[in-house]
C-alpha positions in Angstrom: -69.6 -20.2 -7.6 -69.8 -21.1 -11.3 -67.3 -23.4 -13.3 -64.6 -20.8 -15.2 -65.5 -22.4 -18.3 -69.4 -22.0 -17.7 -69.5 -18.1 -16.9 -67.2 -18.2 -20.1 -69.7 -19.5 -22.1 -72.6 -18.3 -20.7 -71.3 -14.4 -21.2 -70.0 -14.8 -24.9 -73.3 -16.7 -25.6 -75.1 -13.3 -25.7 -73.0 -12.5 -28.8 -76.2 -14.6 -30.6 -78.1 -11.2 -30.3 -75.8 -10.6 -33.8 -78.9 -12.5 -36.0 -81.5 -10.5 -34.1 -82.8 -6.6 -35.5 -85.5 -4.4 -35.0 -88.3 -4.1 -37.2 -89.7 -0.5 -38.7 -92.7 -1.0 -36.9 -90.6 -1.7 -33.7 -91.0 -5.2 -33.3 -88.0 -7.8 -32.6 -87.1 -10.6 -35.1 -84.2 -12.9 -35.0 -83.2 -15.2 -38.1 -82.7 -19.0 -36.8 -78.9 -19.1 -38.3 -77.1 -17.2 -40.9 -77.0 -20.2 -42.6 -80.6 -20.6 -42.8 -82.8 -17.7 -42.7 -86.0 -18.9 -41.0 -87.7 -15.9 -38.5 -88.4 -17.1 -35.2 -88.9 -20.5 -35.7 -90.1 -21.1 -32.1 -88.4 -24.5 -31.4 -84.9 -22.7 -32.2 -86.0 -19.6 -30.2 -86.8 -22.1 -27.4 -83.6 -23.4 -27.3 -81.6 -20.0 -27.1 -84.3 -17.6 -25.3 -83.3 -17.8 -21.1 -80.7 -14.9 -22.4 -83.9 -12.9 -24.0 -86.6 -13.5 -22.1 -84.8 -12.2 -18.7 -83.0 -9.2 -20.1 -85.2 -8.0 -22.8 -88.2 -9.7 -22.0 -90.3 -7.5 -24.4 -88.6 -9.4 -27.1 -90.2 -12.5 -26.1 -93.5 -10.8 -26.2 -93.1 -9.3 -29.5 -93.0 -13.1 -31.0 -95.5 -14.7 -28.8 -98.0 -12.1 -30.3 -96.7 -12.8 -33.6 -96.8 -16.2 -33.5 -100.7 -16.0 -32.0 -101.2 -13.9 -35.6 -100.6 -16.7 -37.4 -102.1 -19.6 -35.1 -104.4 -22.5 -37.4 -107.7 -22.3 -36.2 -107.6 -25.5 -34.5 -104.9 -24.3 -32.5 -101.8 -25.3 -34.0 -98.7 -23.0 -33.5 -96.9 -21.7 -36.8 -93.5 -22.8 -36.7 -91.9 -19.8 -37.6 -92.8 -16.7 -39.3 -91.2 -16.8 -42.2 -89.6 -19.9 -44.5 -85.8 -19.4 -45.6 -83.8 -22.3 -44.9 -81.9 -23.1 -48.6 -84.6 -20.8 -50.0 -86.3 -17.7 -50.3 -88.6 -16.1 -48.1 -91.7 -15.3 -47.3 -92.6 -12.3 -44.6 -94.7 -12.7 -41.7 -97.1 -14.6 -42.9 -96.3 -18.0 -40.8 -94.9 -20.9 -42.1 -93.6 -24.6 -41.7 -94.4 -28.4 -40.4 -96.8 -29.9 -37.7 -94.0 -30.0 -34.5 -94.1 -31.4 -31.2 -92.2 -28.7 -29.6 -94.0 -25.7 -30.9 -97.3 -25.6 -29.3 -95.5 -26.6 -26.8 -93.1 -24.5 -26.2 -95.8 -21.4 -26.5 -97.4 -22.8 -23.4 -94.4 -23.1 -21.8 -93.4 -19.3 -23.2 -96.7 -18.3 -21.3 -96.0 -19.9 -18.2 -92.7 -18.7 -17.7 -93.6 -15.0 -18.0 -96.4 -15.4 -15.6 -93.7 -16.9 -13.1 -91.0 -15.1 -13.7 -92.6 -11.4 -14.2 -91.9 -9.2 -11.5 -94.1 -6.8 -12.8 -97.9 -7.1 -11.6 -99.7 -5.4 -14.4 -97.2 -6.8 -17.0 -97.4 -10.1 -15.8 -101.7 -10.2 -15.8 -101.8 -8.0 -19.2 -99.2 -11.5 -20.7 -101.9 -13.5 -19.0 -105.1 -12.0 -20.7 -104.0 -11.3 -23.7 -101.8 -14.9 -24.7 -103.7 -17.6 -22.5 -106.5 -17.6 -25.3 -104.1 -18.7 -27.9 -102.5 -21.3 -25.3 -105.7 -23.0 -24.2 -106.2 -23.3 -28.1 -102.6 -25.0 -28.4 -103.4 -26.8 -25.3 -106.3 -28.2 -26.9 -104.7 -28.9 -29.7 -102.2 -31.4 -28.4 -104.9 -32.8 -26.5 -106.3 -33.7 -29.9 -103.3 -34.9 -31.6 -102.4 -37.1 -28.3 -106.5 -38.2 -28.3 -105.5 -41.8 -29.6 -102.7 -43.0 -27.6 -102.3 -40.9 -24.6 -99.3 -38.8 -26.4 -98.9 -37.2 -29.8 -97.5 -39.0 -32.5 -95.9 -38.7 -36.2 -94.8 -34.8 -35.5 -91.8 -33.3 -36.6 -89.4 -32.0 -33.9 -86.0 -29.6 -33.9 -84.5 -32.8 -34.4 -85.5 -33.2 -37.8 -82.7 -34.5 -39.6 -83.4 -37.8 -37.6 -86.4 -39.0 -39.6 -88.6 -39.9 -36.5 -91.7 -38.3 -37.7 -92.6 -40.9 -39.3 -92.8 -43.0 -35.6 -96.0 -43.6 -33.5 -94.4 -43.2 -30.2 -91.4 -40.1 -29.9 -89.8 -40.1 -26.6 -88.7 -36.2 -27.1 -92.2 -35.2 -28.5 -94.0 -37.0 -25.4 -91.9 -35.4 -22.8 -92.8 -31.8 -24.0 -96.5 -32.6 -24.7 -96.1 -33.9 -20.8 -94.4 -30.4 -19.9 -97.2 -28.5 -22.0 -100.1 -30.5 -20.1 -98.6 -29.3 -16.8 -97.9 -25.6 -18.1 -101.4 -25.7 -19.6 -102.6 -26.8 -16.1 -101.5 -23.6 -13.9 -102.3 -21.6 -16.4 -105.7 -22.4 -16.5 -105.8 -22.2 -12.8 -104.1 -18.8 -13.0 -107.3 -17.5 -15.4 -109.8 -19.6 -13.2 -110.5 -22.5 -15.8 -110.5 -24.9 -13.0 -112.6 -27.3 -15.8 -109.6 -27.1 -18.7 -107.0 -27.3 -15.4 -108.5 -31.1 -14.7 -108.6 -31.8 -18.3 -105.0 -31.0 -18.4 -103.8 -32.7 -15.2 -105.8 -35.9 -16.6 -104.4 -35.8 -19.8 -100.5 -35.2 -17.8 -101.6 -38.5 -16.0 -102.4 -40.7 -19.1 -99.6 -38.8 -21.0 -96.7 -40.4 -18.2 -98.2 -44.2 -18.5 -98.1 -44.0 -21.9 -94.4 -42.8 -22.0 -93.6 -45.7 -20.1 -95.6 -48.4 -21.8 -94.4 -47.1 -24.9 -90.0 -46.4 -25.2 -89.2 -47.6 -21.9 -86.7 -50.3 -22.4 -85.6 -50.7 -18.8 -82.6 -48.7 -18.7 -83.5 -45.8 -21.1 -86.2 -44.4 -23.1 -85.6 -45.7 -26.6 -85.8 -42.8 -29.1 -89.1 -44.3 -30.8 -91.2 -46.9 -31.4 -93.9 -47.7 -33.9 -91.4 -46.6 -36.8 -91.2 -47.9 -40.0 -88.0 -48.4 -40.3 -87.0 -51.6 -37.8 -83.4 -51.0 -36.9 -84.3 -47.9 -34.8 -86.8 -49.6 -32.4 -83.8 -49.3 -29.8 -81.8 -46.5 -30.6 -81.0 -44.3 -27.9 -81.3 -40.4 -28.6 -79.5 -37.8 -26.8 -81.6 -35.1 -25.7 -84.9 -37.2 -25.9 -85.8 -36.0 -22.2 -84.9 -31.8 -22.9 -88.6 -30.7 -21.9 -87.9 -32.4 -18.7 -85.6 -29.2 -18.6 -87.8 -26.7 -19.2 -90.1 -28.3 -16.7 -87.4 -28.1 -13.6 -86.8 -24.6 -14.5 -90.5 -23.8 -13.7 -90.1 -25.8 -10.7 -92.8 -29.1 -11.9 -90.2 -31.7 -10.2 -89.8 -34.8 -12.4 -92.4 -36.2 -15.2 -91.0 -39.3 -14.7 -90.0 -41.5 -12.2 -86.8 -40.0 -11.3 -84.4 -43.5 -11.4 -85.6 -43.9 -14.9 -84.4 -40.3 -15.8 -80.9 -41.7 -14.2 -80.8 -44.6 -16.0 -81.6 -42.9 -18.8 -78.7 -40.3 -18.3 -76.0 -43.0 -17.4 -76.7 -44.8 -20.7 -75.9 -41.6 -22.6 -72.7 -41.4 -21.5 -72.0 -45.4 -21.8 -73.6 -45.6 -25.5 -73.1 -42.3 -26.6 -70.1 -40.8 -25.6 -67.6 -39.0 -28.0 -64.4 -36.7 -27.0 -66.5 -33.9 -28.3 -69.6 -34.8 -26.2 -72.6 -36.8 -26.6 -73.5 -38.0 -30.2 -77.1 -37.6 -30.9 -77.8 -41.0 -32.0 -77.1 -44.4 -31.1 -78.2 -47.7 -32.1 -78.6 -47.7 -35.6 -76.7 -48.0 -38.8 -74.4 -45.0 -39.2 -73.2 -45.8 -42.8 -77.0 -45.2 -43.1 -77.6 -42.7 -40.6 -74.5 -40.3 -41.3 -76.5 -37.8 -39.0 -75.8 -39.9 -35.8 -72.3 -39.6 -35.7 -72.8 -35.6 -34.9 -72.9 -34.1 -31.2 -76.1 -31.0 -31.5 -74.2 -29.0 -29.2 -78.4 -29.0 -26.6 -78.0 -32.6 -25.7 -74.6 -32.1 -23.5 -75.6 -28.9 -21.2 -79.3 -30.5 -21.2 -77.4 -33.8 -19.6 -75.7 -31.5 -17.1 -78.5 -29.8 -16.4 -81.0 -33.2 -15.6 -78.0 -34.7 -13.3 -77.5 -31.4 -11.2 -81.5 -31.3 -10.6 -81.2 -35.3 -9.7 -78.8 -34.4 -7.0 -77.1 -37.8 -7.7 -73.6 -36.5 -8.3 -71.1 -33.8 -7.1 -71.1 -30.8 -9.8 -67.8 -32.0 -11.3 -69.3 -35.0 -12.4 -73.0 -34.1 -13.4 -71.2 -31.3 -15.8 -68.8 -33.9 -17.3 -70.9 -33.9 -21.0 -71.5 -30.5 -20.4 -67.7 -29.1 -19.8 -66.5 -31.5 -22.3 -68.7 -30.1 -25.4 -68.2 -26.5 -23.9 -64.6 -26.5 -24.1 -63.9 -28.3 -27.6 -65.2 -24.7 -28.5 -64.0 -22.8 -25.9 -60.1 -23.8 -26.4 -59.7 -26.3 -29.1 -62.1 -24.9 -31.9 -61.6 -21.2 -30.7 -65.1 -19.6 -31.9 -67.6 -19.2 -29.4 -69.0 -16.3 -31.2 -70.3 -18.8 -33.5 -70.6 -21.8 -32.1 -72.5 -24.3 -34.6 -75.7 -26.1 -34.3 -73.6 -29.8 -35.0 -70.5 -30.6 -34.8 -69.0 -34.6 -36.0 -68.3 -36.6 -33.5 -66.3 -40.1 -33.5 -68.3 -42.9 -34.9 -68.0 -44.2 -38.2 -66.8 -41.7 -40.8 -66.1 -38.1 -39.7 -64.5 -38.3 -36.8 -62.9 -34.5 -36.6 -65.3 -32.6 -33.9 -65.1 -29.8 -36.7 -68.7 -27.9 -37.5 -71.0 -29.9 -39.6 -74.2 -27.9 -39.6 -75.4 -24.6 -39.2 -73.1 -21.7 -38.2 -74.1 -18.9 -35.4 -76.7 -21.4 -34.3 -78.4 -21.3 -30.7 -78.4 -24.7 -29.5 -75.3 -24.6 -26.9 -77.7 -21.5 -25.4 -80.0 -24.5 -23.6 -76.8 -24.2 -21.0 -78.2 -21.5 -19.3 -80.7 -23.9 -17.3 -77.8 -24.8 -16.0 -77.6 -21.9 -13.6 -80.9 -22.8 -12.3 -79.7 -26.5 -11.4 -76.9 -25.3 -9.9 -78.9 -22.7 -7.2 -81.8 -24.4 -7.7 -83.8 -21.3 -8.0 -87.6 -21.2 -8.2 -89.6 -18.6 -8.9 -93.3 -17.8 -8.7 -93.7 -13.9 -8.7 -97.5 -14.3 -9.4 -97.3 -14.9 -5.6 -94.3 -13.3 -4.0 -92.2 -16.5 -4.3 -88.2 -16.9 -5.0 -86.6 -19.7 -3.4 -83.3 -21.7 -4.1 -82.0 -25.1 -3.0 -78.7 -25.2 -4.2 -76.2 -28.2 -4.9 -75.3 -30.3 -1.9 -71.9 -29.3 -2.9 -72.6 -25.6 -1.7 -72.7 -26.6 1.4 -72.2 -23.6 3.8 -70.6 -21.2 0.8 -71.5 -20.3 -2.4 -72.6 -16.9 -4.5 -75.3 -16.9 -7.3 -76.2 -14.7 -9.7 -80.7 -14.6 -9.5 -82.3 -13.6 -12.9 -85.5 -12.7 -14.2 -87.1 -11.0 -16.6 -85.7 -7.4 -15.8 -84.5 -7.9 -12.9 -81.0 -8.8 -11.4 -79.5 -10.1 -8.2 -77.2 -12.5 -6.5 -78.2 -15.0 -3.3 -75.0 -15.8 -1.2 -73.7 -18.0 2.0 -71.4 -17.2 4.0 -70.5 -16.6 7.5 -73.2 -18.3 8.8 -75.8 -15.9 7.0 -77.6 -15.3 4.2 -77.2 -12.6 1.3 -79.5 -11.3 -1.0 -78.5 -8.0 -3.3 -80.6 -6.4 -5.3 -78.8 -5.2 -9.0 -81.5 -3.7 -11.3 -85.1 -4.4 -11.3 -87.9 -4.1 -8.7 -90.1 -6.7 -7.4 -92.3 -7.3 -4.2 -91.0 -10.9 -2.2 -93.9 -12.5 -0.1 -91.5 -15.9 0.5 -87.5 -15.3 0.2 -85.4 -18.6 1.2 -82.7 -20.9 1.3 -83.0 -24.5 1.7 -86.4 -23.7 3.4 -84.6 -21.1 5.4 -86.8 -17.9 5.1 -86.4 -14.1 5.0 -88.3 -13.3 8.3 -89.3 -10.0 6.9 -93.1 -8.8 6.2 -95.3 -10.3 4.0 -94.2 -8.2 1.5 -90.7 -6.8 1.3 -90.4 -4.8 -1.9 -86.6 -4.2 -3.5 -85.1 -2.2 -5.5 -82.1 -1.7 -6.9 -79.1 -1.9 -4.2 -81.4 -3.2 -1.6 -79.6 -5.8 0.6 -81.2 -8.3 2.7 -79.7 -11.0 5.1 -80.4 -13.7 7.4 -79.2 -16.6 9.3 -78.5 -19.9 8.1 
């Protein structure tokens, strides 16, 4: 039940494994482009990892310990492991700039695998040995966001937009809200019910600052508190991607869900382009040359927040999404290296032609996408997968179900439910459909070829 041009994409996006190799000592490492020779910069890896962290899942776990190597004692995350962008290098020995979607990110890393791990012992041994290094994260961004609620003057993936030097960053406060939740079942997962309240509380003043602070009334401005006046109302594309992350892992919305809207309907209205939505808008472009360029997340990571609202058929909510896709898929004719920016049509190159960074793993945030689509859930920690797909699925559709390891697909048809085992083994405890469930045992284990079915 995908679009064509979506299971297109989505099965020549695993070509990015090109920039990845093994290690002597049998580790996984992955440069950030060929164009710029970072090693697991964990922002970038966060944008391209759905692909790695469900079939090789053992990759993911070879950085996270990597990137715990090199964690600052008050709990900052490393950016990446090694520095190479324009320069030369520097092995494994960590490396780069205070970022809000690091520290992050590793929490959310964490949380995912606990989720999504169908293994028992392998999801427990991720637990034991990684939440140390997230609660100190955690309670780093607790102390960055001490004075206001939310962490300020952090550089993001977005770098080339200057905004570290602003107070109040709509895209940094959405993933230090994402990290406070993540931060929060984990900590209730290792039974630190005292750091879980700490976290929910700082969640809680995290979302009233968000909204005191870039709210404008029908978007999140991209910043506030800058030094520079004439971007107090730009309008970034993409400000809202941790909002992603956290429907994948099934947190619902961070913010009140008709400001997301809002906030998605003026993308398209102020930042539109026939190559898909320009990053920036608002501000000078004969001084901000960088705004007039589409960074091939913010489209799919549109799509992705209007299929989760439910607000529009699938046609429509993947607009952005199908739009960006395709100028590669059919007009640019590479999507075996699809760059990290291409221009777009505001004031001077106008072209869609690559501008930055070739063989780059942006576009790869398009596999949430799936997720929105068959709204799949998953918490294996307790024997849950369920899925809520789009209304426009009404009584037939067929899904493929990934995680880490483990394959299947969840169908409708006929007036029953289908769910097929491909590869991978796992114990269900709560199988359903649109809170239809599997009236099985408590505990149905499957394996690979195992078939289950029941009625609508």
């Amino acid at each position: 039940s995908l679009p064509i041009w979506y299971s297109d994409s989505i099965v020549n996006s695993v070509s990015h494994t090109r920039s990845a190799f093994w290690t002597n000592n049998g580790t996984w490492r992955q440069w950030e482009a060929y164009d710029c020779v970072d090693l697991d910069s964990v922002h970038n890896d966060g944008e391209r990892h759905i692909p790695y962290i469900m079939f090789w899942p053992e990759t993911t776990i070879h950085k996270m310990r990597a990137w715990a190597k090199y964690q600052k004692p008050n709990g900052m995350i490393m950016e990446e492991l090694s520095g190479g962008c324009g320069g030369g290098l520097t092995y494994f020995e960590g490396y780069g700039r205070k970022m809000s979607d690091v520290t992050s990110m590793y929490i959310v890393y964490l949380l995912e695998l606990y989720r999504w791990v169908t293994d028992d012992k392998l999801r427990m041994d991720v637990l034991n040995e990684f939440w140390p290094y997230a609660k100190k994260g955690a309670q780093w961004q607790l102390m960055r966001a001490n004075a206001t609620g939310v962490p300020g003057y952090l550089q993001m993936t977005y770098d080339m937009l200057g905004l570290q030097q602003c107070e109040y960053v709509t895209y940094g406060s959405v993933f230090h809200l994402t990290a406070m939740r993540a931060a929060q079942e984990l900590a209730l997962a290792a039974g630190d019910t005292a750091f879980a309240a700490t976290c929910a509380k700082a969640l809680k003043r995290g979302q009233a600052t968000l909204q005191k602070s870039t709210w404008v009334g029908d978007y999140y401005a991209a910043a506030e508190k800058c030094p520079k006046k004439d971007g107090k109302l730009s309008l970034m594309v993409d400000a809202l991607y941790a909002q992603v992350l956290a429907y994948s892992l099934g947190f619902g919305n961070l913010m009140p869900k008709e400001n997301i809207y809002k906030h998605l309907v003026a993308e398209v209205k102020h930042n539109y382009s026939p190559y898909g939505l320009l990053v920036m808008t608002g501000r000078s472009m004969k001084k901000h040359m960088q705004d007039n360029t589409v960074w091939m997340n913010g489209s799919p990571n549109h799509g992705t927040l209007q299929l989760w609202l439910r607000n529009s058929t699938v046609t429509d909510a993947l607009k952005m999404a199908a739009l960006e896709i395709n100028h590669y898929r059919q007009t640019l004719n590479d999507q075996w290296n699809t760059a990290g920016l291409v221009w777009g049509a505001g004031e001077g190159d106008d072209s869609g032609l690559p501008s930055a960074t070739s063989h780059y793993g942006f576009f790869m945030t398009e596999w949430h996408i799936l997720f929105g689509l068959s709204g799949q859930f998953a918490d294996m920690s307790k024997g849950v997968l369920q899925f809520d797909p789009h209304p426009d699925f009404k009584t037939s559709f067929k899904f493929p179900v990934i995680l880490p390891s483990f394959m299947a697909t969840i169908e409708a048809a006929a007036g029953n439910y289908r769910f097929e085992v491909i590869t991978g083994t796992a114990t269900l405890k709560k199988l359903s459909v649109r809170g239809t469930y599997y009236p099985g045992s408590t505990a149905t284990k499957v394996q690979p070829g195992t078939v289950l079915t029941w009625k609508m």
